[in-house]
C-alpha positions as CSV (number, residue, x, y, z in Angstrom):
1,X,-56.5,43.4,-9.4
2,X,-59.8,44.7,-11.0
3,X,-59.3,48.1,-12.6
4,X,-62.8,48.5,-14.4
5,X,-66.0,45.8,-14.3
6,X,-69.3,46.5,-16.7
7,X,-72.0,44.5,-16.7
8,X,-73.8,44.7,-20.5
9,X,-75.9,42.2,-20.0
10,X,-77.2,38.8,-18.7
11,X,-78.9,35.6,-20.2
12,X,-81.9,36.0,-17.9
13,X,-82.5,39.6,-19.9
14,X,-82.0,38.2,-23.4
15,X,-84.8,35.6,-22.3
16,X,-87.3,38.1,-21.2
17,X,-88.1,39.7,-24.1
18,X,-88.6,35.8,-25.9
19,X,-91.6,34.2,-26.4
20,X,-91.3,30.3,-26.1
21,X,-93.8,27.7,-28.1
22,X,-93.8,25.7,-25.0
23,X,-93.6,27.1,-20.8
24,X,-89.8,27.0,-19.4
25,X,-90.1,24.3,-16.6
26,X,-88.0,25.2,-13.3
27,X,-86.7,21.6,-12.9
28,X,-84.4,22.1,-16.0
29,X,-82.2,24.9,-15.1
30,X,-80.0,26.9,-17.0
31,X,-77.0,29.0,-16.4
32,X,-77.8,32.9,-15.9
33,X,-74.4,33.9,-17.8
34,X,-73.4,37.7,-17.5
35,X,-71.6,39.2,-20.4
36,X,-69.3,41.9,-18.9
37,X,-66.4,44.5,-19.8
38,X,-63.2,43.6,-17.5
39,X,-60.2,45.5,-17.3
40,X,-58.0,43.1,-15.0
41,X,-54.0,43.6,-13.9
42,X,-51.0,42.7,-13.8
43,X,-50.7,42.9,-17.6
44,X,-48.8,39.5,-18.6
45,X,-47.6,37.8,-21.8
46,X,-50.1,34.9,-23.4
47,X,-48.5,31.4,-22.2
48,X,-47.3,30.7,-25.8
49,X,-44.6,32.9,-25.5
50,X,-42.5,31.9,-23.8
51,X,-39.0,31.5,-24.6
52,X,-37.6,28.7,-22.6
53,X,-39.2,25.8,-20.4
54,X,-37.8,27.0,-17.4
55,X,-40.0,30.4,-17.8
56,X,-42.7,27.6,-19.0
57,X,-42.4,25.7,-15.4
58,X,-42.1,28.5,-13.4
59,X,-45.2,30.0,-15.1
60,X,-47.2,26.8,-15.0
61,X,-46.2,26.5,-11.0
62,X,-47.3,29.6,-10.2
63,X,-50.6,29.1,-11.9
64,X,-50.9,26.1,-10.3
65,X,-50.4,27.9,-6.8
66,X,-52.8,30.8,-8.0
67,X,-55.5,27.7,-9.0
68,X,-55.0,26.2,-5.6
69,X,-55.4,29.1,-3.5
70,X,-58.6,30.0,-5.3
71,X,-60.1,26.5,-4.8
72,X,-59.0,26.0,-1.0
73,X,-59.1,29.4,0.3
74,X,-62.0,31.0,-1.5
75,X,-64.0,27.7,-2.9
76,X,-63.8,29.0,-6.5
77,X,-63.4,26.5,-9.1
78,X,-61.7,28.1,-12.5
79,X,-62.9,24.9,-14.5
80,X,-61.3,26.2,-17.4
81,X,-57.5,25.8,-17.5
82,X,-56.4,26.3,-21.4
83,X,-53.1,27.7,-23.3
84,X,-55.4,31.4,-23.3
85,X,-56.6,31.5,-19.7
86,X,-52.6,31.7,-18.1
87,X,-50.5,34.5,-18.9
88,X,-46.8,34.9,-17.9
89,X,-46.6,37.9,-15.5
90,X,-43.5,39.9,-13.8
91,X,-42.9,38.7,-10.3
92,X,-42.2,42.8,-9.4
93,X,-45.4,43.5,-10.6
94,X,-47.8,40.5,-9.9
95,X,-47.1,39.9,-6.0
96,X,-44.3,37.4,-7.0
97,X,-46.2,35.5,-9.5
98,X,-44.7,34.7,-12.9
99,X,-47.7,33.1,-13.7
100,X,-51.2,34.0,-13.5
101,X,-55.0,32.7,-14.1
102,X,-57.2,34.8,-15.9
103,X,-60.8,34.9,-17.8
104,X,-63.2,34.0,-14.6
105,X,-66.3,33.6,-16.0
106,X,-67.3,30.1,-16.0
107,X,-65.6,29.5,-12.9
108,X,-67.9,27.9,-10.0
109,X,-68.3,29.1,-6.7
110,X,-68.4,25.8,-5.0
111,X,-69.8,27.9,-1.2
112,X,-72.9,28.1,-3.0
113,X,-73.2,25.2,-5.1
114,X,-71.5,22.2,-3.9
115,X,-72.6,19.6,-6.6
116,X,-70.3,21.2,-8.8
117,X,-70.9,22.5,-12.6
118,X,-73.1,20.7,-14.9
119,X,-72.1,21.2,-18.8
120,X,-68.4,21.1,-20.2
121,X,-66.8,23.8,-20.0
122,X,-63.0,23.8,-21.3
123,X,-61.3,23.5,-24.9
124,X,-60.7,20.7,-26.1
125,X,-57.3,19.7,-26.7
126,X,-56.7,20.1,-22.6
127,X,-60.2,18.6,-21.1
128,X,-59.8,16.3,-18.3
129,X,-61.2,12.2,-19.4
130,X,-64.0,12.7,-17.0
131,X,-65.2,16.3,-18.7
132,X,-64.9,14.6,-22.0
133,X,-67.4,12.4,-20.7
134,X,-70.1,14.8,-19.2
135,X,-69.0,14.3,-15.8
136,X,-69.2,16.6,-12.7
137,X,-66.0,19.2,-12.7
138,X,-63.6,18.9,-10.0
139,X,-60.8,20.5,-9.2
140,X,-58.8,17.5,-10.6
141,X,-59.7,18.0,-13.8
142,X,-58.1,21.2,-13.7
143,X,-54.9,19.9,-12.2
144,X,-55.4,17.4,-15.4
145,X,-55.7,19.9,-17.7
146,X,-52.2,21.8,-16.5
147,X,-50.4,18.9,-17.5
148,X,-52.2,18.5,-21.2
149,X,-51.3,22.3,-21.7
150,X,-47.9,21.7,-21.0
151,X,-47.7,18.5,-23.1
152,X,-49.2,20.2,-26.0
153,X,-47.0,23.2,-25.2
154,X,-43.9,21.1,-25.9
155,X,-44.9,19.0,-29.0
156,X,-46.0,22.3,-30.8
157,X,-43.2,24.6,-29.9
158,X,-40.3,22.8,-28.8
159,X,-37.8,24.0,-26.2
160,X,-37.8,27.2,-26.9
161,X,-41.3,28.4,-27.9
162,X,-40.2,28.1,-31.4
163,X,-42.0,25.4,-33.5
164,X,-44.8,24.0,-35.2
165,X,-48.0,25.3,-36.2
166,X,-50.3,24.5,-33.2
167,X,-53.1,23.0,-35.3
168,X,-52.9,19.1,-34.4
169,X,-50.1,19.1,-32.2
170,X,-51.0,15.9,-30.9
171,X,-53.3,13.8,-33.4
172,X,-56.5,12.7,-32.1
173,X,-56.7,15.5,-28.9
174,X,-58.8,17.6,-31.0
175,X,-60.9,16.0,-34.0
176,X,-63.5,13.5,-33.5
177,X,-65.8,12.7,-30.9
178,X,-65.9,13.8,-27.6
179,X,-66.0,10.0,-26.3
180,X,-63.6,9.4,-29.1
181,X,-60.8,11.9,-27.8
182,X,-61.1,10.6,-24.0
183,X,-60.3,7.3,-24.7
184,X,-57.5,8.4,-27.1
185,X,-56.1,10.1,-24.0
186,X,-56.8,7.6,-21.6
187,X,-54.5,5.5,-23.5
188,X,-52.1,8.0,-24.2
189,X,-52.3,8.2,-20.2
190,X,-52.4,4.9,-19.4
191,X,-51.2,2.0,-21.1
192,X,-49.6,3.4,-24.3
193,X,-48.1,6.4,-22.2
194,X,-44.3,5.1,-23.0
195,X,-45.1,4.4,-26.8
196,X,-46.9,8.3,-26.8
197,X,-43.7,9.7,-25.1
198,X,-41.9,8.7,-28.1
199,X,-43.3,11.4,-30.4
200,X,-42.4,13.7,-28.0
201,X,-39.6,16.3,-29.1
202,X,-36.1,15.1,-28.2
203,X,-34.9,19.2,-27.8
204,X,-37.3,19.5,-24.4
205,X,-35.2,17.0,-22.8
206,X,-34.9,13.7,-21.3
207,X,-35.3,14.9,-18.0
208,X,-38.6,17.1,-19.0
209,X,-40.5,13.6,-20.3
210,X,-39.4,12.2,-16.7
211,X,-41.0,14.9,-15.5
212,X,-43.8,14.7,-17.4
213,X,-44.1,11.0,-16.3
214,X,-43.7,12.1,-12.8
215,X,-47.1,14.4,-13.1
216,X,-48.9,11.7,-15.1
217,X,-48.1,8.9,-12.4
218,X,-49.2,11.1,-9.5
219,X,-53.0,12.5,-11.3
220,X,-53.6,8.7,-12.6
221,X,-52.5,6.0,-10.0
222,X,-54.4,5.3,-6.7
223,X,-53.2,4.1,-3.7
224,X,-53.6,0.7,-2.4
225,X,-57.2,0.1,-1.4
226,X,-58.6,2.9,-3.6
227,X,-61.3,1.3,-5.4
228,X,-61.4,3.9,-8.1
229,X,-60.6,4.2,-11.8
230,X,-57.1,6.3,-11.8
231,X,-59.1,8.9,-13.6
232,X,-61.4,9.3,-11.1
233,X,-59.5,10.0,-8.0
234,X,-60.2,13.2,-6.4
235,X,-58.8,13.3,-3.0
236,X,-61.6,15.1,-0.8
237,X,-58.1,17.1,0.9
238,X,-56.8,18.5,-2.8
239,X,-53.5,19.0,-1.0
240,X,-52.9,14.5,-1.8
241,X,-52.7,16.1,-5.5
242,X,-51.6,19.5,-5.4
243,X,-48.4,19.1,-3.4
244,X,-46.8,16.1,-4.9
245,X,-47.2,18.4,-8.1
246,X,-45.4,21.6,-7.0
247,X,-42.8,19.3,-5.6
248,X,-42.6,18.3,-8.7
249,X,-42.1,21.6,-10.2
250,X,-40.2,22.9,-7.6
251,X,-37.7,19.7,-8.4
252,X,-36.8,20.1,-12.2
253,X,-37.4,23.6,-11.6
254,X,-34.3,23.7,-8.9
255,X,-32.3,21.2,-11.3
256,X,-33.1,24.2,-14.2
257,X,-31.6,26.8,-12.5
258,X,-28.6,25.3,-11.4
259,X,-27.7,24.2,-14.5
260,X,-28.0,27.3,-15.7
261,X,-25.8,28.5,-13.6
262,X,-23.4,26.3,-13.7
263,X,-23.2,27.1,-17.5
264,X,-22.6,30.8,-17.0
């Protein structure tokens, strides 16, 4: 819920008041970005905080859910899903939610502007291949970028939130070229996805890397006939993608719990 919006000011007024060597041409756009105050609830805890990987799932889901219903229901793209832009938020207090998306302002209203965004937008460490390589946003790359947080997520901090310094987690996700890093994680994706899942902490679980397999297998194989790099598939009904995911979720998720339980 928005508790207090303030508009200091836009790119188009900074431009004004500049005098260019050469006269702007309207066929090269660029992106008339607002610079405004928010004051935004519920109030939530940053996604690095968290103290088990069942709150981490159920955070992640809900996000997921949140990402969805923005995309489907009000044709708003976030395009730019990173460790800072999800908090972890009480249920009582955030219609249910335990996760949430925040930090709106590159997101792409896709009513108005169909072809989708045209520069990167994203950090690093969790772009999508395709936004690595220039190419138009889509909603899968988001969906991408959920499952590179919570990779990331578990080789810096372990099973409990509790870890290592997140400064190269995961070598070669973060230094180098742009180019460079998408075909690191293409293979790390792809082909050498069993030899990458060896690095990844024994404490998260053997069950949590088949998970982790499960989401990688559904965002990067095609179905028979597809003619389309594995990288490229974006369903045109998002729901091929987003509900094998929350099953997913919803699975391990359901195994967490009663474990849990069953422990107490």
């Amino acid at each position: 819920m928005m508790g207090y919006e303030r508009e200091i000011t836009r790119i188009s007024k900074l431009r004004g008041g500049l005098a260019f060597s050469t006269p702007h041409k309207d066929q090269i756009p660029y992106d008339d970005r607002v610079l405004r105050v928010l004051a935004v609830t519920p109030l939530g805890r940053p996604l690095h905080k968290f103290k088990s990987i069942l709150e981490l799932l159920e955070c992640l889901r809900d996000a997921i859910k949140v990402h969805r219903s923005l995309y489907m229901q009000s044709g708003i793209l976030h395009g730019d899903i990173s460790v800072n832009n999800i908090i972890m938020t009480e249920p009582a207090k955030a219609d249910g939610y335990k996760g949430m998306l925040i930090d709106l302002d590159l997101a792409h209203d896709i009513t108005k502007d169909p072809s989708g965004r045209r520069h990167r937008t994203g950090t690093i460490e969790f772009m999508a291949v395709e936004v690595l390589l220039g190419q138009q946003h889509t909603y899968r790359h988001d969906l991408e970028s959920f499952l590179y947080i919570f990779i990331w997520l578990c080789f810096v901090y372990g099973a409990q939130g509790k870890g290592r310094e997140p400064t190269d987690a995961i070598p070669g996700w973060s230094k180098g070229s742009l180019n460079l890093i998408a075909q690191l994680k293409l293979g790390h994706m792809g082909s050498a996805f069993n030899l990458f899942m060896k690095e990844f902490p024994a404490e998260c679980g053997e069950r949590v890397a088949q998970f982790i397999a499960t989401i990688r297998d559904i965002l990067f194989t095609v179905p028979n006939g597809v003619e389309v790099e594995p990288w490229k598939y974006a369903p045109e009904d998002p729901d091929v993608l987003y509900e094998p995911i929350l099953r997913a979720f919803e699975a391990i998720i359901r195994e967490m719990v009663e474990n849990k339980g069953a422990q107490n």
